[in-house]
N, C-alpha and C positions, 0 to 999 in steps of 0.2 A: 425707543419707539419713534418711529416715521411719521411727523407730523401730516394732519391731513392737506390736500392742496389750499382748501381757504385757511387755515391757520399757520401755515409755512408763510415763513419772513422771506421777504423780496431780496435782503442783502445776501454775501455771499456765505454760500457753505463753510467755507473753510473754517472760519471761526469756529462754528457748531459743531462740526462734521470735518473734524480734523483727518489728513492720510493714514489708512490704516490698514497696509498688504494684507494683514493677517485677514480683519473681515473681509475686504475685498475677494479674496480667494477662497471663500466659503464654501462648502459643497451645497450643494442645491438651492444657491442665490444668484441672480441675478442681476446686474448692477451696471450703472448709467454712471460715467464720472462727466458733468457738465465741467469745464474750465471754462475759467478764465487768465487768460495770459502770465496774469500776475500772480493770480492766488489759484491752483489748482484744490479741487477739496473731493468727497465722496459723499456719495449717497447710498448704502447698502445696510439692507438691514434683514437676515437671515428667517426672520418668523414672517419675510414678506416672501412667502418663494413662492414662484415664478412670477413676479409683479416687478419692471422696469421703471426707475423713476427717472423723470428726466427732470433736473433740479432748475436750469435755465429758465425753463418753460413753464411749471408746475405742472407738466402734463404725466398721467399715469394710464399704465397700460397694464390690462389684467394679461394671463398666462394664455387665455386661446386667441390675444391678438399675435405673441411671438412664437407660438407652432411652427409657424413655417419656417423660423430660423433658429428652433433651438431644437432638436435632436433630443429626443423622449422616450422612457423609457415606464410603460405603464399611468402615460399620460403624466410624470413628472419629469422634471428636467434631471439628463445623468451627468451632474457635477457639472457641465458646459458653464463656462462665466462670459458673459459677453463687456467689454469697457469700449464707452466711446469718449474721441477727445474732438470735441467742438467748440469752436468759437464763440463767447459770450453773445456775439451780434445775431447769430444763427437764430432762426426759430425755430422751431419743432412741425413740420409738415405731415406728422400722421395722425390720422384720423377714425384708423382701424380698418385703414385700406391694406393692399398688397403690403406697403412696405410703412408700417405703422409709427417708425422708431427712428424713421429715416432723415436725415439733418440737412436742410438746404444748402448749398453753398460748400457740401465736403466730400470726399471721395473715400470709397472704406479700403483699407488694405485688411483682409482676415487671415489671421493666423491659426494653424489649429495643431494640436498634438494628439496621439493616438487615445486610444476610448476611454474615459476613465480620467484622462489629464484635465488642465483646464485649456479653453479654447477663450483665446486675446484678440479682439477685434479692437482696430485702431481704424479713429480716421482724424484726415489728416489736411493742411492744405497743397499738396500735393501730391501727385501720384496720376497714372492714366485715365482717360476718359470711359474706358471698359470698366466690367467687374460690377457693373450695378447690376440688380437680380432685375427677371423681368418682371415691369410694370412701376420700377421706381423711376423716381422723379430724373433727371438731368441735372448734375452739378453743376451753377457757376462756372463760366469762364475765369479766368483774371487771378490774381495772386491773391493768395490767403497769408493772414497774419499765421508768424511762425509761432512757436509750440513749445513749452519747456519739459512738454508731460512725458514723454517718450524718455527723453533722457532720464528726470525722474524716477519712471519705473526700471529702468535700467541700472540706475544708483542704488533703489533700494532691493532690487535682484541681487544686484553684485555682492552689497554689503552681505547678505545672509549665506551666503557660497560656502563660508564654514561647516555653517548648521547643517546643509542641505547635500547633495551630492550634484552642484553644481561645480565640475570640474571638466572642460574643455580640451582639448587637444591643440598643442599648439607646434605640434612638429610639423616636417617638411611634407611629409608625405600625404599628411589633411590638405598643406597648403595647395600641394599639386588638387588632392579630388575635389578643394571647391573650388580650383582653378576651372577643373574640366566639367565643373556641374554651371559653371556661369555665377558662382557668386561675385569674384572683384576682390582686391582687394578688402585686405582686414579693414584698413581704415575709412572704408566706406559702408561697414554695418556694424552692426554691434560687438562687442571683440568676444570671440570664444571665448578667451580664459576668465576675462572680468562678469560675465554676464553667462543663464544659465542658455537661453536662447542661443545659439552660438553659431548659429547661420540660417539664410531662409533663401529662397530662391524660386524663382515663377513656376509654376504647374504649366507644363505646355500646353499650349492647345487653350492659354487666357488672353484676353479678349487683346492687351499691348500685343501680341503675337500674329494679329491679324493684319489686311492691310487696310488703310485710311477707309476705302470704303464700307466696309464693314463695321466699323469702331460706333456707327447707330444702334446697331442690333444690339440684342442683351448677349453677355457673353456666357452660353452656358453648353453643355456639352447634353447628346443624346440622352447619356446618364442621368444628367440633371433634368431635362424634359420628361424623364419616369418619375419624379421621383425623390431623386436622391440631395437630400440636402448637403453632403459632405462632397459632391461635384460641383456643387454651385461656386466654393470657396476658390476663388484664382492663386492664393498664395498659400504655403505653410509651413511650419517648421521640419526643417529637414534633419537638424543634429540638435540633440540637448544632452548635455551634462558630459558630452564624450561618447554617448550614446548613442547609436542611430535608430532613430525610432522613425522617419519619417513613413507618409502614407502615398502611397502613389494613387494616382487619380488614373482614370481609364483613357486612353490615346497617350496616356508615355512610351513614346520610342516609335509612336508610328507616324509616318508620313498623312496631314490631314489632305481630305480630299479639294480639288477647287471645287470654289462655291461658285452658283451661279448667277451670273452677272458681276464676275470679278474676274479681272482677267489676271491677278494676280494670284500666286500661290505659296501657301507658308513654304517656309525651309523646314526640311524633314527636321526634327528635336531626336537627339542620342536618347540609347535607352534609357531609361533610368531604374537602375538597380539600387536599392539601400540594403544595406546588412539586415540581421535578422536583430531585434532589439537583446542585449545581454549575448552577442554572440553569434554563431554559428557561420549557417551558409548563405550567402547572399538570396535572396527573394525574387520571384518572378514580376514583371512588370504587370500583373494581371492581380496584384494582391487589393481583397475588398476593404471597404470602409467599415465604419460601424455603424452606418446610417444605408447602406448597402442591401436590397433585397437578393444579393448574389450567392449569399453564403457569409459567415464567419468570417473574421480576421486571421490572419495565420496564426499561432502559436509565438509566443516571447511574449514576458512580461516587459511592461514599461516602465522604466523609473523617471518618475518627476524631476525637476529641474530643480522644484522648489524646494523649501524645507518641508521637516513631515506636516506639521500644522499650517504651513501655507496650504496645501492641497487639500484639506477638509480632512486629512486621517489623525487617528486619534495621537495623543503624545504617547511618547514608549514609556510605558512604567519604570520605576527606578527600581530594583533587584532590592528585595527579601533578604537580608543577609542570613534571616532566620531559616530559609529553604534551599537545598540542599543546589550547589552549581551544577552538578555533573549529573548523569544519569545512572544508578546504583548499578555495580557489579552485576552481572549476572551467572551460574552456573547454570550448566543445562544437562538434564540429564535424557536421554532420544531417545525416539518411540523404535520399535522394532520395522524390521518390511513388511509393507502389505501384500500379503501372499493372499495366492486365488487356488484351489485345488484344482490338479490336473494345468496349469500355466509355468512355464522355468521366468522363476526370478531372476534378474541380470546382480551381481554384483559385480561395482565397479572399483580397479584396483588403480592406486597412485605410481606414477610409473618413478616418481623416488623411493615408492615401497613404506612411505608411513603411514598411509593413510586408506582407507575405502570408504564407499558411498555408495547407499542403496535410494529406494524411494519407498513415501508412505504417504498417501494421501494429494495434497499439493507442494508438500515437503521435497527435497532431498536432505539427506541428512549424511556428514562427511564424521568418519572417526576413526581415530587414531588404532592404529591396527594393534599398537602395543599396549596401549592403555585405553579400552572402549569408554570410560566414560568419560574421557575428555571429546567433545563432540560439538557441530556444531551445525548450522540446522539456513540453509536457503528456502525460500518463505516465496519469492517473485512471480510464480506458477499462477494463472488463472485458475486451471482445471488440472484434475489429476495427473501426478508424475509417471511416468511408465519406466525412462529407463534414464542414466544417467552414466557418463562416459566422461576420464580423463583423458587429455588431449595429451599426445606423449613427452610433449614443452613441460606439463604438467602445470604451466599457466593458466590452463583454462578449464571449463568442464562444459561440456554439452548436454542437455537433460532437453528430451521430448514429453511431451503429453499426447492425451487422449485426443485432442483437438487438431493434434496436427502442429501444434506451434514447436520449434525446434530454439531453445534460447542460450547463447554462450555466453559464458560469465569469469569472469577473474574469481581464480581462489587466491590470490597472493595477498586480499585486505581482506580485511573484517567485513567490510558493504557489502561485496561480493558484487560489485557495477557491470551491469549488463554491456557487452561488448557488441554481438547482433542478435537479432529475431529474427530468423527466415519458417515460412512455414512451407516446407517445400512438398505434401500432399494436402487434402483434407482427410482428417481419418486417424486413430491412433497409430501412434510414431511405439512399434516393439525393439526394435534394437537401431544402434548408433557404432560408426567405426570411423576411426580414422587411419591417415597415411602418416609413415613415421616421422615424416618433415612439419604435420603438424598445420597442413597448406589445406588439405581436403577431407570432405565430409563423405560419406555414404549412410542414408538414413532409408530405414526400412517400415513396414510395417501395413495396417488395412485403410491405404487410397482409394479412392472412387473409381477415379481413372487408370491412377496408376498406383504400384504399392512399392515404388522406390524411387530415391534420385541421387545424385552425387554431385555434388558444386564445392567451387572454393568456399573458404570459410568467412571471408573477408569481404568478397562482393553477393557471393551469391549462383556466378557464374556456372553453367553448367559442364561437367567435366568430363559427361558419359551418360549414358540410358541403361538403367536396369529391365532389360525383362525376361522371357525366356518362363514367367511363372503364370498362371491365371487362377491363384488364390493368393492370401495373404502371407505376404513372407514373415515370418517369424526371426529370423536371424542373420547375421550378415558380418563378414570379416573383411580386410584388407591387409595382405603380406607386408610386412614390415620392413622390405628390404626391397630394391631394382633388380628387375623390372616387377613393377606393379600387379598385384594378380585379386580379385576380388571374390571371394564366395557366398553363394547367399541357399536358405533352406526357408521350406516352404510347406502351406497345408498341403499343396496337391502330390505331397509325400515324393519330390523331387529337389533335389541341388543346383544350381547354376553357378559356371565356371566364366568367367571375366578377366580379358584381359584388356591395359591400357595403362596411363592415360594417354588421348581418353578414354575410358570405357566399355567396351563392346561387349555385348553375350558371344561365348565361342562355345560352348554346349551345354545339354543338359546331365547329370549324373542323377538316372532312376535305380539305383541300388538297393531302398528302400523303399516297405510297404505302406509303415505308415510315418503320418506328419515327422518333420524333419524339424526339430525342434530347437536345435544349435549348431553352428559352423565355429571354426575356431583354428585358424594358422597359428603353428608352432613361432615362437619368438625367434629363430635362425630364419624364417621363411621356408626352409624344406619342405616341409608338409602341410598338410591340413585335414581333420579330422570331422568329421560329421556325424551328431550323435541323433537316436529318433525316439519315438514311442512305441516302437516293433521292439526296442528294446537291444540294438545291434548300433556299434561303431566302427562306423569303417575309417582307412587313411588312404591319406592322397598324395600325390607328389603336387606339392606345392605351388612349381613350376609350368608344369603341361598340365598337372591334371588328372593322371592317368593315376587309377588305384596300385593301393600298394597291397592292404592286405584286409581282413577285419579282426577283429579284439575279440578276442573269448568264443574264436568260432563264429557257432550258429549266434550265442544270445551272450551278450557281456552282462548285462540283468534279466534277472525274473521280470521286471517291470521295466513299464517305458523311464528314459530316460531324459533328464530336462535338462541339464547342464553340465558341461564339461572344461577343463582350465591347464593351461599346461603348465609344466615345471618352466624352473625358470632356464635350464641348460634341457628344453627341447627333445629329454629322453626320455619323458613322465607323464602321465597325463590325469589328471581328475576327474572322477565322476560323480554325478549324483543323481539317483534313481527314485521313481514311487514306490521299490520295492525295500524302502526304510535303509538303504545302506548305499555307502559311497566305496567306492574303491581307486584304488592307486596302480595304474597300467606300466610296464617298462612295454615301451612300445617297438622297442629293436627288438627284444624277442615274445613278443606278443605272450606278454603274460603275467597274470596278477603279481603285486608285491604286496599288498595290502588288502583289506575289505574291512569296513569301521561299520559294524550293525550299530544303528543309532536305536529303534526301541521296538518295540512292538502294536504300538500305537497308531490307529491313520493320522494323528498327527506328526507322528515320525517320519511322514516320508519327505522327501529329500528335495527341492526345488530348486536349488543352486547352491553354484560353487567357486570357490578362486583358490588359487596358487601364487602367491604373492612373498619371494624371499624364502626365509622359511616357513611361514602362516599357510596354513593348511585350514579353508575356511568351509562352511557349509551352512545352508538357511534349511529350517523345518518346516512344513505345514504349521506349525505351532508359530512361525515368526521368530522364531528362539535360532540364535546364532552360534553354533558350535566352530570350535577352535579343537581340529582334530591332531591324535599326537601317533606319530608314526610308528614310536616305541612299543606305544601302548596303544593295537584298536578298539580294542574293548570300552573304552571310557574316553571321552573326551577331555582334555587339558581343562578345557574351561568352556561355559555355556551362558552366555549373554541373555539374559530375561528382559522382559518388559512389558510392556504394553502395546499392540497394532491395534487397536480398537478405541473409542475414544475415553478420554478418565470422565467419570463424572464426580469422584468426592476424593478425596485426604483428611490424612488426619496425622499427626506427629508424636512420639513418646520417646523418653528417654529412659534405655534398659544396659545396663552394666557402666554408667557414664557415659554410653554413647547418645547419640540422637539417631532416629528412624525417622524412616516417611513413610507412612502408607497408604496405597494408593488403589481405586478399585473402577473401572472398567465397566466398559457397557456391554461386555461378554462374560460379567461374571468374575473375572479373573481378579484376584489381591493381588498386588505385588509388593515388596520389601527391598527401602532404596536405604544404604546408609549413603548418610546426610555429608558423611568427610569424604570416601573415597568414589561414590557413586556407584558401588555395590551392589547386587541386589542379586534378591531369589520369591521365592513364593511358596504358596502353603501348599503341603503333600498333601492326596488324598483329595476327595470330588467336594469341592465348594460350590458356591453359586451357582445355579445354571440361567440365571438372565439377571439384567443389569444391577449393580451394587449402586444404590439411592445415598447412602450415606452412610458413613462410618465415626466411633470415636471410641475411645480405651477408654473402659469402668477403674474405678479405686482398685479390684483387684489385679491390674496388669492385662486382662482378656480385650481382646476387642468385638465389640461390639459391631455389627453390619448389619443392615437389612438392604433387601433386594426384591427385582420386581417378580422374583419367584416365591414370593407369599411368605418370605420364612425371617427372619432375627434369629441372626448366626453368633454365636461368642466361641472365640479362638482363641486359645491360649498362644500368648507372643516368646515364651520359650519353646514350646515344643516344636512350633512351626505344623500344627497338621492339625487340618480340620476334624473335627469329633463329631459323631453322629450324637452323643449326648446333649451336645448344646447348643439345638437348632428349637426354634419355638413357630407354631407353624401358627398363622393368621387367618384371619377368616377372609378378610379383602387384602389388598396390596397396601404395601406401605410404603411412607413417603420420607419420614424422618424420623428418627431415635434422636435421645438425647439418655442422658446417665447420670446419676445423682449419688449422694453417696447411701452406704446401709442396704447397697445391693437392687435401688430401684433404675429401670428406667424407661422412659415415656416414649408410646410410638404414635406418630400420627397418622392414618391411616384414611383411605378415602373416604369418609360420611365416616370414622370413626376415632376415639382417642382410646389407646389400651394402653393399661400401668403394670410392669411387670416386674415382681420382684425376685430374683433369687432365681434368674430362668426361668419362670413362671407366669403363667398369663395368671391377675389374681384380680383385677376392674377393667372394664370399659366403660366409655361416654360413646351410645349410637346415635345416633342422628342427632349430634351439637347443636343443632337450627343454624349453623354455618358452615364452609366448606374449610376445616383445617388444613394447613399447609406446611408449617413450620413449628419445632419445640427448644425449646430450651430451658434445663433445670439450673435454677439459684444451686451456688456452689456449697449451702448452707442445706440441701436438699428440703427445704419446707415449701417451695414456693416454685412453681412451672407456669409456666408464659406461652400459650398458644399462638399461634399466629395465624390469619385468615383470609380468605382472599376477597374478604368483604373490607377489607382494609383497616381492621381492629386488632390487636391485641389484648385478650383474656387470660387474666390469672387464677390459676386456680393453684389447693394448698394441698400439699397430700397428706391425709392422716390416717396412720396404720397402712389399711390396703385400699381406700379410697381416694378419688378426689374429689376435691369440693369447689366450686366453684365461689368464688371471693367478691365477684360483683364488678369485680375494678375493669373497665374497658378505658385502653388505651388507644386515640384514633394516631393513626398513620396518616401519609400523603396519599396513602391507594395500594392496590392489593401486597401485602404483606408477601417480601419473597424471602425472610433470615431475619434468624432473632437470637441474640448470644448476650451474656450475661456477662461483666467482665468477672477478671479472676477473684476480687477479691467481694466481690457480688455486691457492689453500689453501685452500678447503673447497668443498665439493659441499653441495646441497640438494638433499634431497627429498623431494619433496609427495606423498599417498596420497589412498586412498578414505575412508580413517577420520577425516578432518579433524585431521591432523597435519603435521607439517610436521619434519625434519628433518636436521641439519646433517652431517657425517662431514668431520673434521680431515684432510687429506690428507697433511698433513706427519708426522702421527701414523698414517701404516699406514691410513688411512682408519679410524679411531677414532669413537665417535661424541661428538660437540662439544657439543650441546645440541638438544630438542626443544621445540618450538616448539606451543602448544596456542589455539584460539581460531574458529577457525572452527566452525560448527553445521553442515554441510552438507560434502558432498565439496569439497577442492581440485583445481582444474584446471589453474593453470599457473601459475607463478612467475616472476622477474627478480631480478636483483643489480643493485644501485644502483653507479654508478663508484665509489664510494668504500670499497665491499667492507666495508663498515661494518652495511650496511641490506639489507632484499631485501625484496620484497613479494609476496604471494601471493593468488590469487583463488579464489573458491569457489560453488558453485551455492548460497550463500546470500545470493547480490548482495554480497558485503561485500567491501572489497582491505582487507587489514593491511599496512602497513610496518613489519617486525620490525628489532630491533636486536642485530645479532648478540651482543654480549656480555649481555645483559642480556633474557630473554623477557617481561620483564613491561614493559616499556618500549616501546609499539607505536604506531602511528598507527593508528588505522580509520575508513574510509570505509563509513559506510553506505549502501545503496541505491545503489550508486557508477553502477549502470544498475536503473533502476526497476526493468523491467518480466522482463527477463533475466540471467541469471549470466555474471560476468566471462568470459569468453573465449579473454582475451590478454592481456599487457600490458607495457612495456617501460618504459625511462629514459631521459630526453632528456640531462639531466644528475642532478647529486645531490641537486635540487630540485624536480623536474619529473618527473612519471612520466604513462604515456600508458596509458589500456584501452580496450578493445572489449569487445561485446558482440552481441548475435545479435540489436539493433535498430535496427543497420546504422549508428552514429552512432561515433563516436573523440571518447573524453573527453581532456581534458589537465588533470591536477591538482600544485596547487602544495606539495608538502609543505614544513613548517617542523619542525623536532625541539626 
C-alpha cells in the first residue's frame, strides 16, 4: 500500500520501492517513476487506479485531473501506463491545471502502441522545443543532467525477450525501410534485436517539423484541436517485436499547407504506409486511432512486445495432463437435402467421380458416392444453402445462399478455408456453373436488379451480362469445351443462348409453355438439353443453338420435370420427374432405354438427379437418396434414409451384439443409424405424425416415443414396423417418458404426470401445483424424479399402480431442463437453465454430491456414461462436456460439437464413445479418451 503524502519518507524510493517492470506494466495503473540520477525507483501501486504519484514532490493527482491525457474507456483507464523520468531538482508544476503532471525543466517524448498495449511516455533532458500540449508550461533552456533510466528499461526489456515475443528483425531489407522511413542508423536508437521497441520515428506534421517561427505555438494537428488525444502524441512506436503495428496520425503523406505569417514551408513528408499487424496488406494512410471519433481501427490483432504478464494478461495455465490434448475423433453421420415440393434439387457431382454434395439448411454436406456414410458436412454459410457446385479443378466448390452471398472454398483439407465471397446479386443464388479451365463463374438466380452475372473467380471481374429473361432464372450451364457457349432457363417459360467470353445474349429459345426448370450441356459440348414443367425436353446443338429434336415426342413425362444429368460419354441422359419416376434417354435415337417408377407416394416424386461414372443417382420428395440400377428398374440398388428435418431426441441399444442409434425428428420420422458402418433405415408403416419429444428402450427391447401428437408409441426394434396396438393416446401433449423396470413408465405431460404400466394408462398426478418438465426412473424402479421449471426436483415412489409423492424436494440452480439417474442408481443429475449441472447422492437421502460449472449457455440434456464414473452434458452453447464425477475440474470439452446448432441429445454407446444430435439433422459419434 501507497503511503499517504504526510506519512511518505522524504529519502529515496528506491530502497522501499524497489524496480519492478512487472507492476509497472500493470493493466489499469498508472505510474510516475520520479529519478534520481543515481538511484532510479517506482511508485505504482495497482488498487490506486487512476491516481498518479509523483514521489519527488509528494504531490497526487486523482483520475479526473489526467482525462485529458489518458484515453478512457467507460470513464476507466484502457491498460494506457504512462512513466516519467525527471530530474530529482525538478518540481512538480501542476496544480489541476491544463497540464497537471507536468515537470518543469523537461521535455516529453511520448511513445504509444496500438489500443490495448501499453503507452511509454519518457521525459527527458533533451529533445525539441515543440510537443508540449496546449496550455503547458515552457521547458528550460540549458542542458539537463543525463539519465540512466532509458537504458534501464531497455536492459530490463531486453532481458525478458525470451519470455515474451520480443523478436526484431534484423535483415537488410528492414535496414533499407527504416532507412527510408528516417530512422538513422541502428546505433543511434534502441537495437531491434536486443529490445522489444525496435524503432520509433517523428509523426509528420510534429512540431521539430515546423520552421523556427512557429516552434511557440503548441504543436497539435486539426485532429487534436477536435478532440483527439492519440493526435496530440508527436512520436510513436512504429515496429515491435518484428511486428508492424504502428499507428498513423492524420496528415502522413500530405503536403502541410503554409501557415500564415511564415514565409516558410514544411517539406512534403513520404506516405507512410505500415503493414497490417500479424500480416497482410499494407494499410491506407487514412487508418484511425483508438481515441479517434472517425471510426474503428482496422482489423489485426496486436502482439505485445512484452511478456504475457508484463502487459497485465493473465499467465497461461500449465496443461492438465489429466485432459485429454487433442480434440476426440469424430464420425458423422448427414442429414439428407432439404427438399421443397414442386423446386428441382441440384446435386452436385465431383468431377474425379468420388464424391457428391447437396445442401440442407446452412449445411452443405459432401459424400462419398461409394460409401455414403462416409461424409462430411461445411458449416461456413450464414443463411440458408441453395446450391452447391464442384469446380472442374475439383479443388474448390462454390455454394450460394438465399442471401445472395456466393462463397468458394478448398475441399482438399479438413477446414475447408474460405478462398472468396463475392455476392454478385441481392436475392437467392438457384443454380451455379462453371468453365472447364476452372477460371469463371456464372451464377444464377432471384436478383432485384438483375438475376445473373458471370466474373472470374479470383477477382471478381466481370466477364459478360446475362439477360434476355424478366423473371427469375432458375438454371444455367456453361459448355465445357472452346468456343464458350452459356445457357440459362427461366420462370417466364423461355431459354437464353450466350455466346463469349465475354458473354453476350444472342437469342432467346421459347420452345416451352411452362417454367424451364434445368439446362444442362452434354460433357463433349455438342449439345444441350433443356428440361420444363410442361413436361417436354428438348435438344440443342450446342454450338449455334439451333434445335435438334425433342425426347418422347409430345411429353417425355406425365409430369413436370425438375432435373436432368448426362451420361458420362454424351449419349444418355437422366431424368427426374413429379410424376414419381426417372427415366434413362438414348438421345441419338430419341428414345427410352429405361423408366425406374420409384413409388406411388407424393413423396415419391422425383426432384433431382446425377450421372456420375457409373452412379445413377436421384433425390425424393421424401429427401431419401436413391442409387438407381440399370439392370434392375423396378427396385433401387440402394436408398440412403435420414433425416431433413431437425433431430430433437436419441437413444441407443444394443440388439444381436451390435449397437444402434435411434434417432426421431421434428417431422415425426424414427430413423435407425448402425453405429459401425453408418447404415440405416426406418420403421414400415404410419408412425408419428408431429414431432418425436423424446425416446428410450423399456427392459423388454420396445421403444418407447412420445410425440407432440398426443400419443406414447412402443415399437418393437426387431420387427421394424409400427403397430397400431401400441400406441397409448394422452389427454394433453407430452413432454418426456422415461421407463422403469416390471413394465412401467412415467410421462410428464403439460399440467400433468401419467404412470403407465404394461401399455396402459393406469395413474395420473393433474395439476402437480407445478409446471413438470423432465422424468426419470431409478434403475431399481421404486423411485421417479420429476423435474420442474420452478427449479426443484420432486420424488416420488411408485407402489403398485400409484405414485406417491415422498416429500424430498431437491433445489436446483433454476429451471430444471434433464434429470438422469446413473446406471447403477447412486446418483441423480441435474442439468438447469443457469448453466449448471448438478449431482444429488442417493445413497445419501439424496444429499447434494457436487456441482458441476462450465457451460456459458443454458444446458438441455445430459447422459451417464456405463461406467457411472463420467456423464456428459449439452448446452445451447454448442459445447458437450464430459464431467468426472469425482473430481469437477477434470472434463473433456467439445467445442462446436454441431456448428451451426445446440446439442439436442445425446447418449453412450459405450465408456468411449458418446453419440449427439442436433437440429442439423446430422448424428455425430465421438471418441472420448480421459
Amino acid at each position: 500500500m501507497v503511503q499517504s503524502p504526510e506519512q511518505q519518507p522524504s529519502s529515496s524510493l528506491a530502497e522501499t520501492h524497489p524496480w519492478n517492470l512487472d507492476d509497472l506494466l500493470s493493466p489499469y495503473s498508472i505510474g510516475v517513476i520520479p529519478l534520481d540520477t543515481e538511484n532510479p525507483g517506482v511508485e505504482v501501486d495497482p488498487n490506486y487506479e487512476g491516481t498518479v504519484f509523483i514521489a519527488s514532490t509528494f504531490k497526487v493527482f486523482s483520475l479526473p485531473q489526467v482525462e485529458r491525457r489518458v484515453p478512457t474507456v467507460n470513464s476507466k483507464p484502457t491498460g494506457k501506463l504512462f512513466v516519467y523520468q525527471q530530474p530529482t531538482t525538478a518540481r512538480c508544476c501542476g496544480s489541476g491545471s491544463r497540464a497537471p503532471f507536468e515537470a518543469a525543466g523537461c521535455s516529453r517524448r511520448l511513445f504509444t502502441g496500438p489500443r490495448g498495449g501499453a503507452v511509454l511516455c519518457v521525459t527527458s533532458g533533451a529533445g525539441p522545443a515543440g510537443g508540449e500540449e496546449r496550455g503547458a508550461p515552457r521547458r528550460r533552456a540549458g542542458p539537463q543532467p543525463p539519465s540512466r533510466a532509458l537504458d534501464y528499461i531497455w536492459s530490463k526489456l531486453g532481458a525478458s525477450r525470451a519470455r515474451g515475443r520480443a523478436s526484431g528483425s534484423g535483415s537488410a531489407a528492414a535496414a533499407r525501410r527504416q532507412a527510408r522511413a528516417g530512422l538513422g542508423p541502428a546505433s543511434d536508437r534502441p537495437s531491434a534485436r536486443g529490445t522489444p521497441g525496435a524503432a520509433f520515428r517523428r509523426v509528420p506534421g510534429s512540431a521539430s517539423a515546423r520552421c523556427d517561427s512557429q516552434r511557440a505555438g503548441p504543436a497539435v494537428s486539426r485532429r487534436a484541436r477536435r478532440g483527439n488525444k492519440w493526435a496530440r502524441m508527436p512520436y510513436e512506436i512504429s515496429e515491435c517485436a518484428g511486428v508492424r503495428a504502428g499507428r498513423r496520425r492524420e496528415g502522413a503523406g500530405r503536403r502541410r499547407p503554409r501557415r500564415r505569417g511564415c514565409g516558410a514551408a514544411t517539406p512534403a513528408q513520404p506516405p507512410e504506409v505500415v503493414p497490417r499487424a500479424g500480416g497482410g496488406a499494407p494499410q491506407g494512410p487514412r487508418e484511425r486511432g483508438p481515441g479517434s471519433r472517425a471510426g474503428p481501427r482496422a482489423p489485426g490483432k496486436w502482439r505485445s512486445p512484452l511478456p504475457r504478464k508484463a502487459t497485465g494478461g493473465r499467465p497461461r495455465p500449465a496443461r492438465d495432463p489429466r485432459r485429454p490434448l487433442v480434440r476426440p475423433a469424430e464420425k458423422v453421420f448427414a442429414s439428407l437435402p432439404q427438399v421443397e415440393r414442386g423446386v428441382s434439387k441440384i446435386l452436385g457431382g465431383d468431377p474425379k467421380g468420388n464424391n457428391f454434395l447437396y445442401t440442407n439448411g446452412k449445411c452443405v454436406i459432401i459424400r462419398n458416392i461409394d460409401n455414403p456414410a462416409v461424409a462430411d458436412i461445411y458449416t461456413e454459410h450464414a443463411h440458408q444453402v441453395v446450391v452447391a457446385k464442384y469446380a472442374p479443378s475439383g479443388f474448390y466448390v462454390a455454394s450460394g445462399d438465399v442471401s445472395g452471398k456466393l462463397r468458394i472454398w478448398d475441399t482438399t483439407q479438413k477446414e475447408h478455408l474460405l478462398k472468396y465471397e463475392y455476392q454478385p446479386f441481392a436475392g437467392k443464388i438457384k443454380d451455379i456453373a462453371w468453365t472447364e479451365d476452372s477460371k469463371r463463374i456464372a451464377v444464377v438466380g432471384e436478383g432485384r436488379e438483375k438475376f445473373g452475372a458471370v466474373f472470374l473467380w479470383d477477382s471478381g471481374s466481370s466477364v459478360g451480362e446475362i439477360t434476355g429473361h424478366n423473371k427469375v432464372i432458375n438454371s444455367v450451364d456453361i459448355k465445357q469445351s472452346r468456343p464458350y457457349r452459356l445457357a440459362t432457363g427461366s420462370d417466364d417459360n423461355c431459354a437464353a443462348f450466350f455466346e463469349g467470353p465475354p458473354f453476350k445474349f444472342k437469342f432467346t429459345i421459347g420452345d416451352h409453355s411452362r417454367f424451364v426448370n434445368c439446362v444442362r450441356f452434354s460433357p463433349d459440348g455438342n449439345r444441350f438439353a433443356t428440361a420444363s414443367a410442361d413436361g417436354q425436353i428438348h435438344i440443342y446443338d450446342g454450338k449455334t443453338g439451333e434445335k435438334v429434336c425433342t425426347l418422347g415426342g409430345s411429353k417425355a413425362h406425365d409430369g413436370g420435370i425438375y432435373a436432368i444429368s448426362w451420361s458420362p460419354d454424351s449419349t444418355q441422359l437422366l431424368s427426374a420427374s413429379g410424376d414419381k419416376t426417372s427415366k434413362i434417354w438414348d438421345v441419338n435415337v430419341n428414345s427410352v432405354v429405361s423408366t425406374f417408377p420409384m413409388g406411388s407416394s407424393v413423396l415419391d416424386q422425383q426432384l433431382g438427379c446425377l450421372w456420375q461414372k457409373d452412379h445413377l443417382l436421384s433425390i425424393s420428395l421424401s429427401g431419401y437418396i436413391n442409387y438407381l440400377d440399370k439392370n434392375n428398374p423396378s427396385k433401387p440398388l440402394r436408398v440412403i434414409k435420414g433425416h431433413s428435418k431437425s433431430i430433437q431426441c436419441l437413444t441407443v441399444h444394443k440388439n444381436g451384439g451390435k449397437s444402434y442409434i435411434y434417432s426421431g425428428s421434428h417431422d415425426g420420422h424414427i430413423n435407425i443409424w448402425d453405429s459401425e458402418t453408418g447404415e440405416n433405415d426406418s420403421f414400415s408403416g404410419k408412425g408419428h405424425t408431429n414431432q418425436v419429444s423424446r425416446m428410450t428402450v423399456d427392459e423388454s427391447g420396445q421403444l418407447v416415443s412420445c410425440s407432440m401428437d398426443d400419443t406414447v408409441r412402443y415399437t418393437n426394434l426387431m420387427l421394424k414396423d409400427y403397430s397400431g396396438q401400441g400406441v397409448v393416446k394422452l389427454d394433453v401433449q407430452p413432454k418426456c417418458v422415461a421407463v422403469g423396470p416390471g413394465g412401467y413408465a412415467v410421462v410428464v405431460c403439460i399440467g400433468q404426470i401419467v404412470l403407465l404400466k404394461d401399455q396402459k394408462k393406469c395413474f395420473s398426478i393433474d395439476s402437480p401445483g407445478y409446471e413438470p418438465e423432465v422424468v426419470a426412473v431409478h434403475p431399481g424402479g421404486d423411485a421417479v424424479a420429476v423435474g420442474g421449471s420452478d427449479g426443484n426436483v420432486r420424488v416420488y415412489s411408485i407402489l403398485g399402480s400409484t405414485l406417491k409423492d415422498e416429500g424430498k424436494l431437491l433445489e436446483a440452480k433454476g429451471p430444471v431442463t434433464d434429470v438422469a439417474y446413473s446406471h447403477d442408481g447412486a446418483f441423480l443429475a441435474v442439468c438447469d437453465a443457469s448453466k449448471v449441472v448438478t449431482v444429488f447422492s442417493v445413497a445419501d437421502g439424496y444429499t447434494e454430491n457436487n456441482v458441476f460449472y462450465g457451460h456459458h449457455a443454458k444446458i438441455v440434456c445430459l447422459a451417464w456414461s456405463p461406467d457411472n464414473e463420467h456423464f456428459a452434458s449439452g448446452g445451447m452453447d454448442m459445447m458437450v462436456y464430459v464431467w468426472t464425477l469425482s473430481d469437477p475440474e477434470t472434463r473433456v470439452k467439445i467445442q462446436d460439437a454441431h456448428r451451426l446448432h445446440h446439442v439436442s441429445s445425446l447418449a453412450w454407446l459405450d465408456e468411449h464413445t458418446l453419440v449427439t444430435t442436433s437440429h442439423d439433422a446430422s448424428v455425430k459419434e465421438w471418441t472420448i479418451t480421459y
